[in-house]
C-alpha angles and dihedrals in degrees: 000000000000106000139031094237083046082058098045092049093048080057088081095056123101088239139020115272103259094236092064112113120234087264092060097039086065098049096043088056091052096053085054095055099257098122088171105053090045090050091054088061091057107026100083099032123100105208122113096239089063090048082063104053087037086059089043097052087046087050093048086044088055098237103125104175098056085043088049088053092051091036080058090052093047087064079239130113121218107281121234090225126097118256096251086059095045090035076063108052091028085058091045095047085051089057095044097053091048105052 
């Protein structure tokens, strides 16, 4: 997955392209309203990408003091921005690091 605009139109596919990276598996099953499966691919690693994502999910879920503790392990504080906004960058930042 080489660009933002490549990942959203994957979105409308029955299943994730195969060269997405756990990160953006999550992420892509997320966008397509599988909050658990996208929660299985983060919760377990312990990068802090994943961190991230996990923070976010929790955020999404509602549950803010168990997104507060992974934003904390993601070296990261809860941003003052909507999820659609942090799903976003958090999406971009994924496909950057994996070109």
């Amino acid at each position: 997955m080489k660009t933002y605009e490549e990942f959203l139109d994957s979105l409308k596919n029955e299943t994730p392209p195969k060269e997405l990276s756990t990160q953006l598996l999550a992420l892509w099953y997320d966008a397509n309203g599988n909050w658990d499966k996208a929660h299985s691919y983060v919760d377990g690693p312990t990068d802090p990408s994943s961190h991230w994502i996990h923070a976010y999910l929790h955020r999404k879920e509602g549950d803010l003091s168990n997104a507060d503790y992974w934003y904390k392990k993601a070296d990261k504080s809860r941003p003052g921005i909507s999820l659609d906004e942090e799903w976003t960058l958090i999406t971009k930042k994924m496909i950057a690091v994996s070109i």
